[in-house]
C-alpha positions in Angstrom: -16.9 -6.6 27.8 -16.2 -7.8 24.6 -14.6 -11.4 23.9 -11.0 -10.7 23.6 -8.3 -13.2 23.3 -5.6 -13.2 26.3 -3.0 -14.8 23.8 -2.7 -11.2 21.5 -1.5 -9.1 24.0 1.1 -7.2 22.7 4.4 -8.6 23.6 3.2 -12.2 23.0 2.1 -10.8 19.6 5.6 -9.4 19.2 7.2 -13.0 20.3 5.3 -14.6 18.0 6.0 -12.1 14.8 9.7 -12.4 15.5 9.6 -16.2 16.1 7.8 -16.4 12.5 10.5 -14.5 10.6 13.7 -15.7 12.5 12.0 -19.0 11.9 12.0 -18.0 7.6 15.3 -16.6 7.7 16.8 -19.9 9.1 15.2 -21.8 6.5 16.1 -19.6 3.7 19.6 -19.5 4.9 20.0 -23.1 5.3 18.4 -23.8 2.1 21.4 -21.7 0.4 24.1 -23.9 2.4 22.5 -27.1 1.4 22.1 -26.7 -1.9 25.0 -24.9 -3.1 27.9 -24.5 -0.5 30.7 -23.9 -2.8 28.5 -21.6 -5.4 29.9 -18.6 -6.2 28.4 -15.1 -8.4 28.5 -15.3 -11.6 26.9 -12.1 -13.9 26.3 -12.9 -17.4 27.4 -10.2 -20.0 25.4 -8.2 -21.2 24.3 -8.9 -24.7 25.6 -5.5 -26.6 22.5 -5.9 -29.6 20.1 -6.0 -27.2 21.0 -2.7 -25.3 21.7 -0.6 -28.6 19.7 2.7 -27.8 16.8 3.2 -29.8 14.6 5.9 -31.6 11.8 4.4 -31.8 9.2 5.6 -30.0 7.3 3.0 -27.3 4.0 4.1 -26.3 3.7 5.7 -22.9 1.3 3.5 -20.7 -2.0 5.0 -21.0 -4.0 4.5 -17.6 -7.9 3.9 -17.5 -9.4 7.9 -17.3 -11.0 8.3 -14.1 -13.8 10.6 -14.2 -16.0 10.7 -11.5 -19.4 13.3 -12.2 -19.0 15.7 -9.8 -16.7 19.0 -9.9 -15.4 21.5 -7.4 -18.3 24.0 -7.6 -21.2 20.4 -7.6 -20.8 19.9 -4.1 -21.9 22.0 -1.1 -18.8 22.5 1.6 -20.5 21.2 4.1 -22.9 17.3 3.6 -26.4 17.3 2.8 -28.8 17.1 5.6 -29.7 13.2 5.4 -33.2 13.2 4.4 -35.5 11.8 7.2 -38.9 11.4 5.8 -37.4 7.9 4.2 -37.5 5.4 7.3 -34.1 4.4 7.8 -33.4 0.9 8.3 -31.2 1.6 11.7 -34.5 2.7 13.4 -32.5 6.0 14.9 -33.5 9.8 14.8 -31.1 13.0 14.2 -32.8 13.9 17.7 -31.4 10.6 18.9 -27.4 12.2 17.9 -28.4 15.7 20.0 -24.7 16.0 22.1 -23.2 12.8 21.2 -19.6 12.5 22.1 -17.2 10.0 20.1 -13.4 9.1 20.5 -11.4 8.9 17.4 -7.8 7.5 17.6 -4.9 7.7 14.8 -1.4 7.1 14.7 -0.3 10.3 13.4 1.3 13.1 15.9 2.8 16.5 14.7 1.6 18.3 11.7 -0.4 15.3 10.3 -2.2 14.8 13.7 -2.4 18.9 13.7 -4.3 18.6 10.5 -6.7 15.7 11.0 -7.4 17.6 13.8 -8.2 20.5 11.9 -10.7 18.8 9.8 -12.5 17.5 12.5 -12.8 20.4 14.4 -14.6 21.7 11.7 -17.3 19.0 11.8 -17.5 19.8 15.4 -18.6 23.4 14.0 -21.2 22.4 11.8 -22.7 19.2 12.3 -26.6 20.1 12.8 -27.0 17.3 15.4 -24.2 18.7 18.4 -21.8 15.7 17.8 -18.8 16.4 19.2 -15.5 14.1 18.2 -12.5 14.0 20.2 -9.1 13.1 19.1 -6.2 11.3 19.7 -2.8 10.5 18.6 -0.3 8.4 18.3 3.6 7.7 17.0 2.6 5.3 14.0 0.5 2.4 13.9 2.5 -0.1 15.9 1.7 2.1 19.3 -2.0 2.9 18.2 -2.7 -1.3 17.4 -1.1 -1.6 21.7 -3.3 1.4 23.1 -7.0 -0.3 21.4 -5.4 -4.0 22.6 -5.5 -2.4 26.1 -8.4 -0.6 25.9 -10.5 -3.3 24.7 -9.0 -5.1 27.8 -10.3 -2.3 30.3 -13.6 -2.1 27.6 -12.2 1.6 27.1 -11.9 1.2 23.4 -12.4 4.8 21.1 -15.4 5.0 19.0 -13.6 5.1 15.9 -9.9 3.6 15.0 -8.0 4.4 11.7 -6.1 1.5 11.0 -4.7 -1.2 8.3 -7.8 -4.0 7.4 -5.6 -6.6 8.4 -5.7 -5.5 12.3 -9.6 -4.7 11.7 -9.6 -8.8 10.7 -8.0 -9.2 14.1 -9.9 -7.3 15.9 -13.1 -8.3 14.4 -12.2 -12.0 15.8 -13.1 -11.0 19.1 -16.3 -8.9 17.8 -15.1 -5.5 18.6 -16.1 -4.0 15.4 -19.0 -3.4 13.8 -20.5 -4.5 10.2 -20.9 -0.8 8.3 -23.3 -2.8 5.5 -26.3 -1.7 7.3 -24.8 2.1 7.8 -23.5 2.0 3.8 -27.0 0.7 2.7 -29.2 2.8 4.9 -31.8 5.2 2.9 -31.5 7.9 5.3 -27.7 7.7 6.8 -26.0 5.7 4.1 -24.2 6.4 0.5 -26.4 6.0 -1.9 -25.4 3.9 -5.0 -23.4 6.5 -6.9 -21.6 7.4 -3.8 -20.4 3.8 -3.1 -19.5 3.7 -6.8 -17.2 6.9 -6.7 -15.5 4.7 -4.1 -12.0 3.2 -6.4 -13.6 -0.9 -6.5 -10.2 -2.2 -5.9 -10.2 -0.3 -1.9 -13.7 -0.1 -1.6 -13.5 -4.4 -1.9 -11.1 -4.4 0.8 -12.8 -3.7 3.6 -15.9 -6.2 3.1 -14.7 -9.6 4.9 -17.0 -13.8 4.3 -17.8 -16.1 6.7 -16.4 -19.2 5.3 -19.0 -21.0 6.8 -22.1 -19.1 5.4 -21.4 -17.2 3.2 -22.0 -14.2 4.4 -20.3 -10.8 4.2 -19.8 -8.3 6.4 -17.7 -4.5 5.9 -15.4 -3.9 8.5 -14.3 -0.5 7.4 -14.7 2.4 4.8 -11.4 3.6 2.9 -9.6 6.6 4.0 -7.2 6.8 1.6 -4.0 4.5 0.0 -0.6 4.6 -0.3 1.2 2.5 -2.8 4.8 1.6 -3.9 5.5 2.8 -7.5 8.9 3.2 -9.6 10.9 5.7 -9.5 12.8 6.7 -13.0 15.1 8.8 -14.3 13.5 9.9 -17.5 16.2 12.5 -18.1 19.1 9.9 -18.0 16.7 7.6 -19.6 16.8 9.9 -22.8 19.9 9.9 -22.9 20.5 6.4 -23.1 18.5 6.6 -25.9 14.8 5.8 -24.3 12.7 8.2 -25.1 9.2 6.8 -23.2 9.4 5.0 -19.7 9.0 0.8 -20.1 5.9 -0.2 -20.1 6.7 -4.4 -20.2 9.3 -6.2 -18.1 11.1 -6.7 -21.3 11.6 -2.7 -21.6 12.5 -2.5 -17.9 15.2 -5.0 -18.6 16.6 -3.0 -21.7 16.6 0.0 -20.2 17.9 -1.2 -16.1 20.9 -3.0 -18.7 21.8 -0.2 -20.9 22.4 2.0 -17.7 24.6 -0.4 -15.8 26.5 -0.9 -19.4 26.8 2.9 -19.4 28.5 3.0 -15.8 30.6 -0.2 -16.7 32.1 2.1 -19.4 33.0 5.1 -17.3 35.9 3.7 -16.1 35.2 4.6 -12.6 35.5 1.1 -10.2 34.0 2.3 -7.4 30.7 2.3 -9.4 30.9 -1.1 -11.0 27.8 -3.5 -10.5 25.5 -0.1 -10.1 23.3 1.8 -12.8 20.3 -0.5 -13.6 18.0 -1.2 -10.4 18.9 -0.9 -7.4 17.2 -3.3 -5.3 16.1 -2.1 -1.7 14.5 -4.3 1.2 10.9 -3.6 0.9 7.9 -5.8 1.4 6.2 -3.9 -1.4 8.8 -4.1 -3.8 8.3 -8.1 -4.4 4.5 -8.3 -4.0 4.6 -5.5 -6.5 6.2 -7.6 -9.4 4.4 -10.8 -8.3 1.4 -8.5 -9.4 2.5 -7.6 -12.4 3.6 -11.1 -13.3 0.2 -12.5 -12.6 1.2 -14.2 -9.4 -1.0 -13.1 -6.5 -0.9 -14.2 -2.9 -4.5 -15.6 -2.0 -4.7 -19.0 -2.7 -8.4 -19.3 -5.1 -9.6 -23.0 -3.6 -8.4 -22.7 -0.1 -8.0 -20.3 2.7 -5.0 -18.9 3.0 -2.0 -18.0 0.7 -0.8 -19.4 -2.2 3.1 -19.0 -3.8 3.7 -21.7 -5.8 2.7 -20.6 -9.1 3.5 -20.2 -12.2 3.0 -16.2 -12.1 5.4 -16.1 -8.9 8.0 -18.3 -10.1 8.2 -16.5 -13.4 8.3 -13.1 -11.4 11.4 -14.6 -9.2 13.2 -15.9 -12.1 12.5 -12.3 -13.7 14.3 -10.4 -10.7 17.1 -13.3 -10.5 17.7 -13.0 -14.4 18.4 -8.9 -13.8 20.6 -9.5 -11.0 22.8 -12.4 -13.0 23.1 -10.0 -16.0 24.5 -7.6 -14.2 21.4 -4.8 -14.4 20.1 -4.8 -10.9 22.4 -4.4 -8.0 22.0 -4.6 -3.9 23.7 -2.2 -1.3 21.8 -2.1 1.9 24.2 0.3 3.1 23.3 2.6 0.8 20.6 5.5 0.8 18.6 4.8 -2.1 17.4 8.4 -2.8 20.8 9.6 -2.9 21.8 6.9 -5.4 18.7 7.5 -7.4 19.3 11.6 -7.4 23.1 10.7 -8.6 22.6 9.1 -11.2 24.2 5.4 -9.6 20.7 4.0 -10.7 17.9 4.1 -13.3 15.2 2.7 -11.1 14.1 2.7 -7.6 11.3 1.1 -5.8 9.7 4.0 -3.7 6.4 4.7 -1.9 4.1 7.9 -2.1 5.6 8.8 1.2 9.4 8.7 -0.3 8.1 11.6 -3.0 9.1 14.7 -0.8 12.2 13.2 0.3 13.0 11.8 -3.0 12.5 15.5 -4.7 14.8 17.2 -1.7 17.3 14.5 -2.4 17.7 15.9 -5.8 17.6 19.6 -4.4 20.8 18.3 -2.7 22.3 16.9 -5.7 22.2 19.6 -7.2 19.9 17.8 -10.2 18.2 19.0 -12.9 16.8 15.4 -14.0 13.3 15.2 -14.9 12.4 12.0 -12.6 9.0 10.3 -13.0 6.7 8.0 -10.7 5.7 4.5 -12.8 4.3 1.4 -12.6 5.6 -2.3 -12.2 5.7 -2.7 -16.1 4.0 -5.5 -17.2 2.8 -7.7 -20.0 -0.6 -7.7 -19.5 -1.6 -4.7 -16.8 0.7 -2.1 -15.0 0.7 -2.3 -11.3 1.2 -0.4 -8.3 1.5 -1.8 -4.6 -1.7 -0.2 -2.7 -1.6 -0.3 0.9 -3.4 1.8 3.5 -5.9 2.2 6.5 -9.6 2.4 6.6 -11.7 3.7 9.4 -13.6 1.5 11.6 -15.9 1.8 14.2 -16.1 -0.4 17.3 -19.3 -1.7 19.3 -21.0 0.6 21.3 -24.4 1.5 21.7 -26.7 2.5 18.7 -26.6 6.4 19.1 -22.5 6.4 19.3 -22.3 4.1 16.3 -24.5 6.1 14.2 -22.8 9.5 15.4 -19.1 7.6 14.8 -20.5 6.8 11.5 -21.3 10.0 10.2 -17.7 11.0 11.4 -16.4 8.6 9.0 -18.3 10.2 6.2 -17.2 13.6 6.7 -13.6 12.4 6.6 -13.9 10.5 3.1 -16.4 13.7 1.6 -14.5 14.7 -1.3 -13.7 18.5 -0.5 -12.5 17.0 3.0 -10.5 14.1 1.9 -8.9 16.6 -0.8 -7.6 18.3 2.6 -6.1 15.4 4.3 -4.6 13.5 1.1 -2.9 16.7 0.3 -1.1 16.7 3.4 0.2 13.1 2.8 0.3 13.5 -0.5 -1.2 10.0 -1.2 -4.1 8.6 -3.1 -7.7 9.5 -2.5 -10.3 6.6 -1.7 -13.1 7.7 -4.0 -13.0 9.2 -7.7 -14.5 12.9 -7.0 -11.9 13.5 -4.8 -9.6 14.1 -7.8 -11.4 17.1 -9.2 -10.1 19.0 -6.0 -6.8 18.0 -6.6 -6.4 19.4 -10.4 -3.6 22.4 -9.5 -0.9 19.4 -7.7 0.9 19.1 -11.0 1.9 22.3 -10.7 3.6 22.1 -7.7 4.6 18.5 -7.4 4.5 16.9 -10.9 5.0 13.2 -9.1 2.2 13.2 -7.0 0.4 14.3 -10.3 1.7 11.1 -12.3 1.3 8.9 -9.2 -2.8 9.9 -9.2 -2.6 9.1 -12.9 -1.9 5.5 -11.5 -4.9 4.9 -9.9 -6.6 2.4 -12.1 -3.1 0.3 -11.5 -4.1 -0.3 -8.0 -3.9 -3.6 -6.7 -4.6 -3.7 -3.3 -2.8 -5.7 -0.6 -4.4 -8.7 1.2 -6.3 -7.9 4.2 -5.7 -11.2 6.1 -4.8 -10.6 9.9 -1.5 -12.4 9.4 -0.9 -10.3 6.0 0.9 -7.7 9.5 3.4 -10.9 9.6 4.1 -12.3 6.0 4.6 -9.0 4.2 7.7 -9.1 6.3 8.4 -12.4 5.5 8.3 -11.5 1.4 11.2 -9.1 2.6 13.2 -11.8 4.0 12.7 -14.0 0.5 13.5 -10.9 -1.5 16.7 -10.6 0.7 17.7 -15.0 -0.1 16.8 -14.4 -4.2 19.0 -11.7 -4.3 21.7 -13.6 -2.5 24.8 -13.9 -4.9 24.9 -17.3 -3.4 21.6 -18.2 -4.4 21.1 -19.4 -7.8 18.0 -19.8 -10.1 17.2 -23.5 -10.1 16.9 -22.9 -6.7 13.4 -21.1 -7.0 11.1 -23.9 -7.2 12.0 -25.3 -3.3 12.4 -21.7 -2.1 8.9 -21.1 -3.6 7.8 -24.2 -1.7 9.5 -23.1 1.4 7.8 -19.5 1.1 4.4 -21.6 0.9 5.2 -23.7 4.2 6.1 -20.7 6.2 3.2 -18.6 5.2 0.6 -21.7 6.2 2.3 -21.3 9.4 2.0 -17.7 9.5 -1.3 -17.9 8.3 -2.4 -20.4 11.1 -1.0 -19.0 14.0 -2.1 -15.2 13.2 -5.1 -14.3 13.7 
């Protein structure tokens, strides 16, 4: 049986996650009482000549074209036969493969379970070598990550997990997954090099893990596909206002986030006051999203481990604090966000791919004919959009299971098939060919269109194990900087703060 570590079973893992952020939110909160008991909200007016609506015409933010050079009709439905007269470097056979059997486990039940399930089935159809994959679900990630715990207890563990790259740095501390490099590079079995380039770089990095000691790199996984959290924005309303493109620098967001909350401060209606800008909503992507676009980051460059205290991040924070004190962005956790985006209470809101269908009904609902538009975190120097999402990993076995769990994985991320299954999440595709089987989405869904247009705006999330514990804690520091109580001088210690807990984080999580 594999190494495993008795300490990460689940509930001790649970103990310790919630020790970490009680732990954060007692120092944020005390760091409010100490430094300014008696302080009190104060918004700042808004400056009328700077919210003026404007005819002049700001250039819509132009993504990077992604072409990849392949097209519907250049690929055959089904793989190529790998080409065995080149020795392959893994020393196996596709006689070796002949009535294989390998597990696969995912957290998805119901219709997305139903259609993973679906593609799969079909590689057990046609696969020339008689592999045969079996499935199984779960209800999200949290109950998959305790099901492989167990089972690499009991050394029961499936043949192939889809899961986030920060558990796959877990689990790989107790060696129960294996390094793809030789798979990827192999003549025979592997991608060759203008596969692994159709691969987006910023997902394809994600997966590929050093040893700090040598140097050395291993890849832990192969991208399935990404979510990401984007802006959503009323470009309706927005015209109206007097904006005729989206922002496309944090300056613009500013203007336009202002000159909506000035519009609802005129309507005489006081239940609304305080609302119409952005409306801030507790999401860890919604701050690591504008530390991106303000050239923050999270990784610090000369150490392991992460890194806050910079001048990116603490320009980001006084950013968002600066929108709140002037009155543009606005907090309401008892709110539904979609609802107050579809009625017009706000100009912005932070949402991810998954929020698109239920965002669109929530306009169905209101009754709204508002053209709405997916965006990026403006920025100064290069859009961004929060990527997040699982890759597929295979665990130690024995050479013939690996190999067979291997070519799973590639059946799943071949274009026409990973057209099938990002459809159904409507999310983005891992590799660049995919996209030229997704060409008739605008039609029906005009977001998920403009999200894909985003692509080259990826920044990916970090991929460190205790990444599962500190993207929560972001949401707890998003909650303390938007705390009328909490002022902007305040920024450099809470910074500092953020920096302590997350070397904590970081050294305990593993």
């Amino acid at each position: 049986m594999h190494k495993f570590i008795d300490s990460w079973l689940p509930n001790r893992y649970l103990t310790l996650f919630y020790g970490i952020t009680l732990g954060l939110a007692l120092i944020l909160a005390l760091l409010a009482i100490i430094l300014h008991v008696n302080a009190t909200p104060a918004l700042v007016d808004i400056p009328a000549t700077q919210l003026e609506p404007t005819n002049a015409v700001i250039p819509a933010h132009k993504s990077t074209q992604i072409q990849s050079k392949n097209t519907p009709t250049s690929l055959p439905a089904i793989p190529p036969t790998p080409n065995e007269q080149t020795p392959s470097t893994l020393g196996m056979t596709a006689a070796e493969l002949a009535g294989v059997q390998v597990s696969l486990w995912h957290p998805w039940t119901g219709a997305e379970g139903e259609a993973l399930g679906n593609i799969l089935d079909e590689f057990n159809r046609t696969n020339q070598w008689g592999i045969t994959v079996q499935t199984r679900g779960f209800e999200g990630f949290g109950r998959l990550d305790e099901a492989v715990e167990s089972a690499l207890l009991a050394n029961t563990q499936p043949d192939v997990i889809v899961d986030y790259g920060y558990q796959a740095n877990h689990w790989d501390v107790v060696e129960a997954l294996v390094d793809m490099s030789p798979y990827v590079d192999d003549p025979v079995w592997g991608f060759s090099n203008d596969e692994q380039a159709d691969f987006l770089p910023a997902f394809w990095d994600e997966d590929i893990v050093m040893d700090n000691n040598t140097g050395q790199t291993r890849r832990l996984g192969i991208p399935f596909y990404r979510s990401a959290y984007v802006l959503f924005y009323n470009h309706s309303w927005a015209q109206e206002l007097g904006f005729p493109q989206p922002p496309i620098t944090a300056e613009d967001f500013r203007v336009r986030a202002c000159a909506a909350a000035r519009f609802i401060s005129k309507q005489g209606d006081k239940s609304n006051l305080g609302q119409g800008g952005w409306l801030v909503t507790p999401q860890p992507g919604v701050l690591a999203g504008w530390i991106n676009a303000f050239g923050g980051g999270f990784i610090d460059p000369n150490a392991p481990g992460y890194l806050f205290s910079t001048p990116g991040t603490k320009q980001a924070f006084e950013y968002l604090k600066g929108l709140q004190n002037s009155g543009c962005a606005w907090t309401d956790h008892a709110l539904d966000s979609q609802n107050e985006f579809a009625n017009r209470h706000t100009l912005f809101v932070v949402g991810s791919l998954f929020d698109i269908p239920t965002q669109r009904e929530a306009f169905n609902q209101a009754g709204s004919g508002d053209e709405w538009m997916i965006i990026p975190f403006p920025s100064s120097d290069q859009p961004v959009v929060d990527a997040y999402g699982p890759s597929l990993l295979i665990t130690r076995s024995n050479p013939a299971k690996q190999l067979a769990a291997w070519l799973v994985i590639k059946w799943l991320v071949y274009p026409p098939n990973q057209s099938e299954w990002v459809k159904v999440q409507e999310t983005f595709p891992s590799r660049l060919s995919t996209l030229d089987y997704l060409t008739e989405t605008g039609a029906d869904n005009p977001q998920w269109a403009q999200a894909l247009e985003l692509l080259p705006d990826a920044r990916s999330e970090p991929t460190l194990s205790s990444w599962k514990v500190m993207r929560w804690a972001l949401e707890d520091v998003m909650t303390q900087l938007f705390d009328p109580q909490f002022e902007s001088d305040q920024i450099p210690l809470l910074l500092e703060k953020l920096d302590s807990v997350a070397d904590e984080i970081y050294s305990q999580v593993y």
